[in-house]
C-alpha positions as CSV (number, residue, x, y, z in Angstrom):
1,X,-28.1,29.5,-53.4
2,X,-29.8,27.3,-50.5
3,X,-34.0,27.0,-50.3
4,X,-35.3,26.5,-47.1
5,X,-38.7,25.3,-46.6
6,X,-41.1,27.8,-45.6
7,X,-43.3,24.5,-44.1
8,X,-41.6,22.3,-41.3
9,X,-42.5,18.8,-41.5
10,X,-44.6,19.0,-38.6
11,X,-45.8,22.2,-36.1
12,X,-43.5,24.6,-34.2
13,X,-44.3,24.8,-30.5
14,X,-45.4,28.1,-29.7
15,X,-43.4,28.9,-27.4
16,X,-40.5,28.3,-29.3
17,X,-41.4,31.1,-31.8
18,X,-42.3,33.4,-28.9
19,X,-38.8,32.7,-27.5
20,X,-37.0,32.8,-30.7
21,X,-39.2,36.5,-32.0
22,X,-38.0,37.9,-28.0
23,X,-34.5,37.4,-28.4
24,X,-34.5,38.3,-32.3
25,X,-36.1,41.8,-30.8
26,X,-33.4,41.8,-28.3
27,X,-30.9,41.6,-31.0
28,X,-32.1,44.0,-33.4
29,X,-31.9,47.1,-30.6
30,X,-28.6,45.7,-29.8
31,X,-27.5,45.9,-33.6
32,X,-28.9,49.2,-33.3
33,X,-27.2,50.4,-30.2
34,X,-23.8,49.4,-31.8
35,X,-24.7,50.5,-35.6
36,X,-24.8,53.9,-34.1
37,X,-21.8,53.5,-32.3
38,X,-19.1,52.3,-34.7
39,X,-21.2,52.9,-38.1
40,X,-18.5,53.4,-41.1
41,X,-15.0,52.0,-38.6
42,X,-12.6,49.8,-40.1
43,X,-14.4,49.6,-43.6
44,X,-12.3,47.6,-46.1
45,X,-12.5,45.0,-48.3
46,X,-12.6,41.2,-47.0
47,X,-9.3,39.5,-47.7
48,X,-9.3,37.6,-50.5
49,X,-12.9,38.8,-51.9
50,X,-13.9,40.8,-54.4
51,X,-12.3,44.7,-53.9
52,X,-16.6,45.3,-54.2
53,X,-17.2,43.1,-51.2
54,X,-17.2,45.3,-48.3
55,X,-17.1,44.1,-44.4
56,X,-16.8,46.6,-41.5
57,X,-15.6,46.2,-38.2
58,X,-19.2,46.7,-37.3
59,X,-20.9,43.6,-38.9
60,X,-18.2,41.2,-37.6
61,X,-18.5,42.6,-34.4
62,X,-22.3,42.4,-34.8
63,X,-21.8,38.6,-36.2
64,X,-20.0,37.6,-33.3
65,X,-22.5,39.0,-30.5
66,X,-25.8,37.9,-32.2
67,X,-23.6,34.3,-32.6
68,X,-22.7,34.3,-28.9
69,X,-26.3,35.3,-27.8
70,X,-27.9,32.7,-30.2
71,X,-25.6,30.0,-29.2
72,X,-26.5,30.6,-25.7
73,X,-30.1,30.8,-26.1
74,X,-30.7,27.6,-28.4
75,X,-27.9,25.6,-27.9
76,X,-29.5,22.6,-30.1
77,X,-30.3,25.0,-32.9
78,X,-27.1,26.1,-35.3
79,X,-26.2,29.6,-36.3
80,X,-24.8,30.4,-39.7
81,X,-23.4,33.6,-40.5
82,X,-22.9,35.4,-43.6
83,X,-19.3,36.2,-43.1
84,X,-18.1,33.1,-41.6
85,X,-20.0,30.5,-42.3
86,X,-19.8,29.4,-46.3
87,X,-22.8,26.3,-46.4
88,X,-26.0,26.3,-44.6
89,X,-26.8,22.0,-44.5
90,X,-30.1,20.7,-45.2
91,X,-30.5,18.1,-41.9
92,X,-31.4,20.7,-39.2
93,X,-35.1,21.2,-38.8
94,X,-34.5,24.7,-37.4
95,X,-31.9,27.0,-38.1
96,X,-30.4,30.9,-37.6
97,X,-29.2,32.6,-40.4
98,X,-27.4,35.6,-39.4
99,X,-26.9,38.7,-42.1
100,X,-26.0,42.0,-39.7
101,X,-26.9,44.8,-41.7
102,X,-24.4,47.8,-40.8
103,X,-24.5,49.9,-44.2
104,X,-22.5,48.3,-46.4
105,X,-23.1,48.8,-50.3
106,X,-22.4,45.2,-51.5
């Protein structure tokens, strides 16, 4: 388990967060657009996970575009991702952490 601070160690410019809630909106109606499109395709369990743990071809596919669109908006500020990335490290003052959310029970 990894605690972030809820307090950076000094303010966040404005327009950062204005930036960063825009393309966080963008995101969500595009996790929506292909939710609805794809929801309950290519369910199975991850390889070598629990038979419990549950990814669909949906929240990889979701992972990937909301990586790529990140990456490319804030290319100083990393993106860690619930299926591919294990660790979250402590030295970056900002970060993404990325959990699409597609339906799946686990």
């Amino acid at each position: 388990m990894t605690v972030l601070s809820s307090r950076p160690a000094h303010p966040v410019e404005p327009g950062l967060v204005s930036i960063a809630l825009e393309v966080a909106g963008r995101l969500a109606n595009d996790a929506s657009d292909v939710i609805m499109a794809t929801a309950g395709r290519g369910v199975r369990p991850d390889s070598g996970e629990s038979p419990f743990d549950w990814v669909t071809d949906t929240d990889r596919t979701l992972e990937r575009h909301t990586r790529r669109v990140l990456t490319a908006e804030f290319p100083t500020i990393p993106v860690f991702c619930e299926n591919s990335d294990p660790d979250v490290p402590g030295d970056s003052e900002f970060r993404w952490v990325v959990d699409p959310v597609d339906g799946t029970a686990n």
